[in-house]
C-alpha positions as CSV (number, residue, x, y, z in Angstrom):
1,X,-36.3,-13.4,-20.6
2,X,-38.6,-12.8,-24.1
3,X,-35.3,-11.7,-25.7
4,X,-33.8,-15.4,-24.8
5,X,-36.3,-17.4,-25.6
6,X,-36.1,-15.2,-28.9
7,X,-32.7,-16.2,-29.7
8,X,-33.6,-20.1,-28.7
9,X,-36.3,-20.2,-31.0
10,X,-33.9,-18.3,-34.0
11,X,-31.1,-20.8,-32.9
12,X,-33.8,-23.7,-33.2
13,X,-34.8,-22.5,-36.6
14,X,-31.4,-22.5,-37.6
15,X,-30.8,-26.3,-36.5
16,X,-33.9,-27.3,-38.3
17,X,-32.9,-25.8,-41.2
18,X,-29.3,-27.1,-41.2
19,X,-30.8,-30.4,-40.7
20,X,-33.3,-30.1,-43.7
21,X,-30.7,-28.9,-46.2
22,X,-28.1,-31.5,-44.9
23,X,-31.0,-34.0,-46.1
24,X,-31.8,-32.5,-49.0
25,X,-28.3,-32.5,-50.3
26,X,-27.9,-36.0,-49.3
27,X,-31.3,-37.2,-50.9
28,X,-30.5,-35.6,-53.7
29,X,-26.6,-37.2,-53.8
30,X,-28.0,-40.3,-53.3
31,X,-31.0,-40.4,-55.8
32,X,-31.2,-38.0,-58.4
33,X,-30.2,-39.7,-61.5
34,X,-27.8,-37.5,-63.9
35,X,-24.9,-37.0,-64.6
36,X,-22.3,-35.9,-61.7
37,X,-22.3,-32.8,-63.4
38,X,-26.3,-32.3,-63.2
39,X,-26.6,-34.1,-59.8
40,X,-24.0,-31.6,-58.2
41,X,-25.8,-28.5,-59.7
42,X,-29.0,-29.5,-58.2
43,X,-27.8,-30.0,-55.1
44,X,-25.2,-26.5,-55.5
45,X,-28.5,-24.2,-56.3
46,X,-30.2,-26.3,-53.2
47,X,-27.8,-25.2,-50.8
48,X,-28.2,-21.9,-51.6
49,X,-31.5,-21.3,-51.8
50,X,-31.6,-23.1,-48.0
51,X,-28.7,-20.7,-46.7
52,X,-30.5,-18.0,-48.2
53,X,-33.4,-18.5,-46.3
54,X,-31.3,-19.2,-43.2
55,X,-29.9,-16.1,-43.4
56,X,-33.2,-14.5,-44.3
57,X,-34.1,-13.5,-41.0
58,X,-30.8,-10.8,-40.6
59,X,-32.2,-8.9,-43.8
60,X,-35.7,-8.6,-42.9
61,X,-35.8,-5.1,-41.3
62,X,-33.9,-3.7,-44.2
63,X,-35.4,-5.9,-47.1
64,X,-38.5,-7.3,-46.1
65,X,-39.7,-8.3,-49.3
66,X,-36.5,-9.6,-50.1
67,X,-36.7,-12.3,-47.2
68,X,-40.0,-13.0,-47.9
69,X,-39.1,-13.9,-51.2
70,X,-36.5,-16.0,-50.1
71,X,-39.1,-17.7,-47.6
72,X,-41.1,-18.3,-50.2
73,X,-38.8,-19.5,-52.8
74,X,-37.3,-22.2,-49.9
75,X,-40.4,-23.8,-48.8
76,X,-41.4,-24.0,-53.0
77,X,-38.2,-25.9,-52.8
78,X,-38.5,-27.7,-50.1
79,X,-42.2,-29.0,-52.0
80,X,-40.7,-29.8,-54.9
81,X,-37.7,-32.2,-52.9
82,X,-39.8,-33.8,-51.0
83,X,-42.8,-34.7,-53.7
84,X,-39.9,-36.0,-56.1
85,X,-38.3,-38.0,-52.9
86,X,-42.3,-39.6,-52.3
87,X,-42.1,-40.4,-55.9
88,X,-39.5,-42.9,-55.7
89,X,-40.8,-46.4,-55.2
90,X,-38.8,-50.2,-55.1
91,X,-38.3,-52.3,-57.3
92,X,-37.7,-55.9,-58.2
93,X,-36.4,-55.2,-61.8
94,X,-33.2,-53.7,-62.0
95,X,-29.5,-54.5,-63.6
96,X,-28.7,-56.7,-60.4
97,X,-25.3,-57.4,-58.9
98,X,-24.9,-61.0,-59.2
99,X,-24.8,-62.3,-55.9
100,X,-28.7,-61.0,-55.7
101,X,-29.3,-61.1,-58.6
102,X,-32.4,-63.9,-57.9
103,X,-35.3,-64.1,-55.4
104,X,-35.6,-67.1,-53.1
105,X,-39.0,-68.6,-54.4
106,X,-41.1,-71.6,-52.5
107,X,-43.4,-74.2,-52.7
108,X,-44.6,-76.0,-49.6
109,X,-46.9,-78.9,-49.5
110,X,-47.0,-80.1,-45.2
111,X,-43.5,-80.5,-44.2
112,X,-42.2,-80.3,-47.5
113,X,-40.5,-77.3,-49.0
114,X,-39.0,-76.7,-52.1
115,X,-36.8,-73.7,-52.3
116,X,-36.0,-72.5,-55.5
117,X,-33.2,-69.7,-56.2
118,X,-30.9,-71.0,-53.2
119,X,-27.2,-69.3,-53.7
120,X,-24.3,-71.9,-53.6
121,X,-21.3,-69.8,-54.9
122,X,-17.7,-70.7,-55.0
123,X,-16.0,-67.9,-54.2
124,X,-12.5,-66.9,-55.1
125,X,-12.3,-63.1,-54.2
126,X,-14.9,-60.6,-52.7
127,X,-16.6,-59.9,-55.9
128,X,-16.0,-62.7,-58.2
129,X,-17.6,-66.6,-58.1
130,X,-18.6,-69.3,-59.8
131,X,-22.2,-68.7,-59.7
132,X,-24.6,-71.7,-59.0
133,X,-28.3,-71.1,-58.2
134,X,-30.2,-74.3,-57.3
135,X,-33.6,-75.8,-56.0
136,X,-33.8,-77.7,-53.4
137,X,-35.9,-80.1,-50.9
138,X,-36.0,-79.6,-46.9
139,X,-38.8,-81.5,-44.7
140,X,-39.3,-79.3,-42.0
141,X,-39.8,-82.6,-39.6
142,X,-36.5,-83.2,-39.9
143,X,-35.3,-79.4,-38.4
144,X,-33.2,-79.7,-35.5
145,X,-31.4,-76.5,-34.8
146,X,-30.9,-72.7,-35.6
147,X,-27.9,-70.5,-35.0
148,X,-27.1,-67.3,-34.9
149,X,-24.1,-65.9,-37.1
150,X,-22.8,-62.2,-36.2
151,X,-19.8,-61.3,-38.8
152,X,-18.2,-58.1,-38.0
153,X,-16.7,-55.8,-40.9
154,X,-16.6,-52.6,-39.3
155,X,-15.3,-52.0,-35.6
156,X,-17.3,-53.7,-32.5
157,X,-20.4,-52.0,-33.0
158,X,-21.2,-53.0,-36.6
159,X,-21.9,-56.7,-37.7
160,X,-24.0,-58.5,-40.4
161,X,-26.4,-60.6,-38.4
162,X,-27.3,-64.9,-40.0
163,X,-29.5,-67.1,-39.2
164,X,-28.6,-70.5,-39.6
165,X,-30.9,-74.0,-39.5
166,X,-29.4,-77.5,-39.1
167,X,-31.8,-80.5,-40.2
168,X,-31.2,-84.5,-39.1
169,X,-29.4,-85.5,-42.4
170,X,-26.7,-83.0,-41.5
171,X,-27.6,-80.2,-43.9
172,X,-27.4,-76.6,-43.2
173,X,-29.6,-73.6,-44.9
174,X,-28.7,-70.0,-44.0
175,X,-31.2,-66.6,-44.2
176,X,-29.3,-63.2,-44.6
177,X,-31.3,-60.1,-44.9
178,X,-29.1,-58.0,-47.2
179,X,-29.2,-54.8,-49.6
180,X,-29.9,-55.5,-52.8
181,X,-27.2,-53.6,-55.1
182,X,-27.3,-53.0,-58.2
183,X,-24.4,-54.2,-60.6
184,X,-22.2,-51.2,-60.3
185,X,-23.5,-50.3,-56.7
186,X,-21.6,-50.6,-53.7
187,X,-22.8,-50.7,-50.1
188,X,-23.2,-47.3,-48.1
189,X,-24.1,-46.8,-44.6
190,X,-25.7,-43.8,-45.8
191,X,-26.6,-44.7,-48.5
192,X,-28.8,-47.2,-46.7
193,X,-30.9,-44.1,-45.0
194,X,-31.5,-42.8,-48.5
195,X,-33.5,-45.2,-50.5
196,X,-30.2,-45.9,-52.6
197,X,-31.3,-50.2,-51.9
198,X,-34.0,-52.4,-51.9
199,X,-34.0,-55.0,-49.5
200,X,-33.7,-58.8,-50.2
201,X,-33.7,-62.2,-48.8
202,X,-30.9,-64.9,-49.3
203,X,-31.5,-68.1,-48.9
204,X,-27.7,-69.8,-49.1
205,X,-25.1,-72.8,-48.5
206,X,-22.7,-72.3,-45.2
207,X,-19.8,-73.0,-47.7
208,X,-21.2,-70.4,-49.6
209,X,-22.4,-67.2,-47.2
210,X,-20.3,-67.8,-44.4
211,X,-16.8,-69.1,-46.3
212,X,-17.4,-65.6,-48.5
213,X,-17.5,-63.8,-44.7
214,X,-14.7,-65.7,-42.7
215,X,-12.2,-66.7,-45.9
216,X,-12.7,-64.1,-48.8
217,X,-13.7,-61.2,-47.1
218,X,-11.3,-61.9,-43.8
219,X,-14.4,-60.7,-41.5
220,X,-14.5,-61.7,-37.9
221,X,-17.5,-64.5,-37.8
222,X,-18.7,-66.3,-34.5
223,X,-21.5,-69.0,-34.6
224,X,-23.9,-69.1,-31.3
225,X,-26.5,-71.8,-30.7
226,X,-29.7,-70.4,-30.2
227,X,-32.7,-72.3,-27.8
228,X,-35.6,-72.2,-29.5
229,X,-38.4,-75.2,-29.0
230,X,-38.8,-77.2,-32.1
231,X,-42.2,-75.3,-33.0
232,X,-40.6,-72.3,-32.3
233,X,-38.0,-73.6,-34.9
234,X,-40.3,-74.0,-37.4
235,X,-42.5,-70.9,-37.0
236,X,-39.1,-69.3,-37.3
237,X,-38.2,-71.3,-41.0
238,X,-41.2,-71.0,-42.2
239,X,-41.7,-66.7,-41.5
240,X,-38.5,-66.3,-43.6
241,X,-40.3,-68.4,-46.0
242,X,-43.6,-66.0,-46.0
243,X,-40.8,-62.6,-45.8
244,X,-39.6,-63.9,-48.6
245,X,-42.8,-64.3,-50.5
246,X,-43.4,-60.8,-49.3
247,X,-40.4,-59.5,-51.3
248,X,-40.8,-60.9,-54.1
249,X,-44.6,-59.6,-54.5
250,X,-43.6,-56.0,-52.9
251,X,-40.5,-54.7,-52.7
252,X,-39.2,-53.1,-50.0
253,X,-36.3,-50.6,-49.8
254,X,-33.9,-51.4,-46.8
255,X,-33.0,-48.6,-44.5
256,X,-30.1,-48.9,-42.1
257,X,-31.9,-48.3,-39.1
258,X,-35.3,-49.5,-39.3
259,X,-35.3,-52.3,-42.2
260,X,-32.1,-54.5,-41.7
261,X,-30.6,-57.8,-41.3
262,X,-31.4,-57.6,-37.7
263,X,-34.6,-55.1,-37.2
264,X,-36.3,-57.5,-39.9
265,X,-35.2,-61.1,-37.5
266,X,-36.2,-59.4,-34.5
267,X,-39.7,-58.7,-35.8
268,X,-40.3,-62.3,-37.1
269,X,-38.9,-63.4,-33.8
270,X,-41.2,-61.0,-31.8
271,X,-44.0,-62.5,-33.4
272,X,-43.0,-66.1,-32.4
273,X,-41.6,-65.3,-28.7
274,X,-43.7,-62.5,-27.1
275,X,-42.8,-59.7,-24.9
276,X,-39.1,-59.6,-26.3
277,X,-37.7,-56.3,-25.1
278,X,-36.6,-53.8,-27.6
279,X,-33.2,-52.8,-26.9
280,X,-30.3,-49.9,-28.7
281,X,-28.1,-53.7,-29.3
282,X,-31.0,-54.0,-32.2
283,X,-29.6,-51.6,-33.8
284,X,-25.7,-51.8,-32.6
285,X,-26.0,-55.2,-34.1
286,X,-22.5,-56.4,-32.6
287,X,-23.7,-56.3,-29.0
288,X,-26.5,-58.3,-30.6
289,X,-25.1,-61.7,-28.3
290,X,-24.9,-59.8,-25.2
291,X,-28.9,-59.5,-25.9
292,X,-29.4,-62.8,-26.9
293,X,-27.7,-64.2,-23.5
294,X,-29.5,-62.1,-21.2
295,X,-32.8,-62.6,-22.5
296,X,-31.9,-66.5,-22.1
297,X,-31.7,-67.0,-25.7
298,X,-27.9,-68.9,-25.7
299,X,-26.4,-71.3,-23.0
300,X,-26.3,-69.9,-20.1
301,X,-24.0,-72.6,-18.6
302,X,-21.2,-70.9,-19.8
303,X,-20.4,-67.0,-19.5
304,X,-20.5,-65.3,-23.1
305,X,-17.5,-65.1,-23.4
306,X,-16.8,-68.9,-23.6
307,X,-19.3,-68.7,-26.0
308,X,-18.0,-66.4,-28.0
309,X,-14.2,-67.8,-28.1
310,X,-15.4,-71.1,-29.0
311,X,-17.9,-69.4,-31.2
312,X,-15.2,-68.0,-33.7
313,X,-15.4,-70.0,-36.6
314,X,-12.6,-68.6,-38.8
315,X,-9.3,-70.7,-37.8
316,X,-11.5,-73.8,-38.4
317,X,-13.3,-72.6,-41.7
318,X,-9.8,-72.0,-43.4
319,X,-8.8,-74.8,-42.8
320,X,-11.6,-76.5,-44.8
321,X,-11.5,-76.6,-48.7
322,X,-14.8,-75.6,-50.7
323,X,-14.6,-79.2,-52.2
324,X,-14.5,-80.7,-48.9
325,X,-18.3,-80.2,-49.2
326,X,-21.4,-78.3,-47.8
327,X,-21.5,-81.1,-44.9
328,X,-17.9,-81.1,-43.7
329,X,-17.6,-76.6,-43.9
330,X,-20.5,-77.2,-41.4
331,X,-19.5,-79.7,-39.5
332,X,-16.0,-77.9,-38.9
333,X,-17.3,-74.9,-38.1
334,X,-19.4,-76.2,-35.2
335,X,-16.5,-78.2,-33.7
336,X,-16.2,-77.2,-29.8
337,X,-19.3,-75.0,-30.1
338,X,-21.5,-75.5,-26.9
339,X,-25.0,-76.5,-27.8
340,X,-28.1,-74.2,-26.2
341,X,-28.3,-77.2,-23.7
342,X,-24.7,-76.7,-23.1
343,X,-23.6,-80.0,-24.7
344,X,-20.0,-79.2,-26.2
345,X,-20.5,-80.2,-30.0
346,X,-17.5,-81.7,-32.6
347,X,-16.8,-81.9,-36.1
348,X,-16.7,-86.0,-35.6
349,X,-20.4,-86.1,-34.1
350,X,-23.1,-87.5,-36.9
């Protein structure tokens, strides 16, 4: 029995370690700056000092001081990789990629808001635009809906989740929790557990965020009326404001599981609707209207997957021109789309 638990605790040694070197090498892929040359010597003489003391523990009867050393020279190692990887702090002042390459700023006085840095691109192809930052004026009296946009870009499991808000004049103002690359950077699932982003908040036109989803980019994009009460509404609006006030005085790297476009919607949400269960779909961010629905969040009138067929805004978003306007995009997208009531909305209605 002593002799197995032995070999368990040797075999659970040997997974930690694994697991610690995998890490390293990746950290250390992901953030050491260098050359590739440099960067891939680092990580080389890494990986060998961690198999090295893997493997320590086969030598030590016949070269004790030998696997000590080894021991010794690992956990050194180990010191120095994870003080440097401590070291490494956000920042707001980088060569940014275009498309975030401003912070959403605001001024608020009452009802009034005025948003400054809000993205209202033209897009003709996933990485070029005519760029177009603006300010502009919203009365939060006026707000009258939200909406939740899932885009999918990568199997069932993996979407970008949107929040949407509709005001009385017909207007539309989208929030997208995103990475924020830099100008030769491109996004990384794994690179998202590794520092390699900060985190930022767009504030953006439909004909802008979701045309660049459901036209350039050919993702899958479905629209979802959420029920919220109008306070609710507005405590929602107005914690994206104060999120993105938060950004711009701290930044904040984004990490793919804890610090993303929907972990970051769910907290603000949380602290608006209490007792919200926590839930794997969180994470798994395409089940994320399965979750919505059962905790009563869309129409329930309808099963979800009425919702979702007449929730799929693509055939009707390609068929509307970027100069058709802000107001039309939005309106065209919505056409069919059951309200959170269960009212059956179209492009016609003021």
């Amino acid at each position: 029995m002593w002799r197995a638990l032995a070999i368990m605790g040797q075999a659970l040694r040997a997974l930690v370690l694994l697991a610690v070197i995998a890490w390293g090498a990746l950290a250390l892929h992901f953030e050491l700056p260098g050359s590739m040359l440099v960067v891939d010597s680092v990580i080389a003489v890494w990986v060998l000092v961690g198999l090295a003391a893997l493997l320590a523990p086969l030598w030590k009867h016949r070269h004790r001081r030998a696997s000590s050393t080894l021991r010794v020279l690992f956990a050194l190692t180990l010191i120095a990789v994870v003080s440097w990887w401590q070291s490494l702090e956000p920042s707001n002042d980088r060569d940014w990629a275009p498309d975030v390459a401003r912070q959403l700023s605001v001024e608020r006085e009452g009802d009034r808001v005025r948003l400054h840095n809000v993205r209202d691109f033209e897009w003709q192809t996933p990485n070029t635009a005519t760029t177009r930052w603006e300010t502009r004026e919203y009365d939060l009296s006026q707000l009258d809906s939200v909406d939740m946009v899932v885009s999918y870009w990568m199997g069932p499991a993996i979407a970008h989740t949107l929040v949407t808000f509709g005001f009385a004049d017909g207007r539309h103002l989208t929030f997208s929790v995103e990475i924020r690359r830099e100008r030769d950077e491109a996004f990384s699932i794994s690179g998202g557990f590794f520092k390699q982003f900060e985190l930022n908040l767009i504030a953006a036109d439909e004909n802008d965020i979701l045309r660049l989803r459901s036209n350039v980019r050919g993702e899958d994009v479905y629209l979802y009326r959420v029920g919220l009460s109008p306070q609710a509404r507005r405590e929602l609006f107005v914690a994206y404001l104060d999120e993105a006030e938060r950004l711009r005085r701290t930044p904040e790297f984004y990490n793919t599981l804890t610090s993303n476009c929907t972990t970051i919607v769910f907290d603000m949400v949380d602290r608006i609707v209490a007792g919200l269960p926590r839930d794997i779909r969180l994470i798994l961010s395409g089940y994320l209207p399965e979750y919505v629905y059962e905790i009563g969040g869309l129409d329930t009138t309808h099963p979800l997957a009425f919702l979702r067929n007449r929730g799929y805004i693509n055939l009707r978003a390609q068929q509307i021109s970027y100069n058709a306007g802000s107001e039309a995009f939005s309106r065209a997208i919505r056409d069919g789309v059951p309200a959170a009531d269960g009212e059956i909305l179209h492009a016609s209605s003021p």
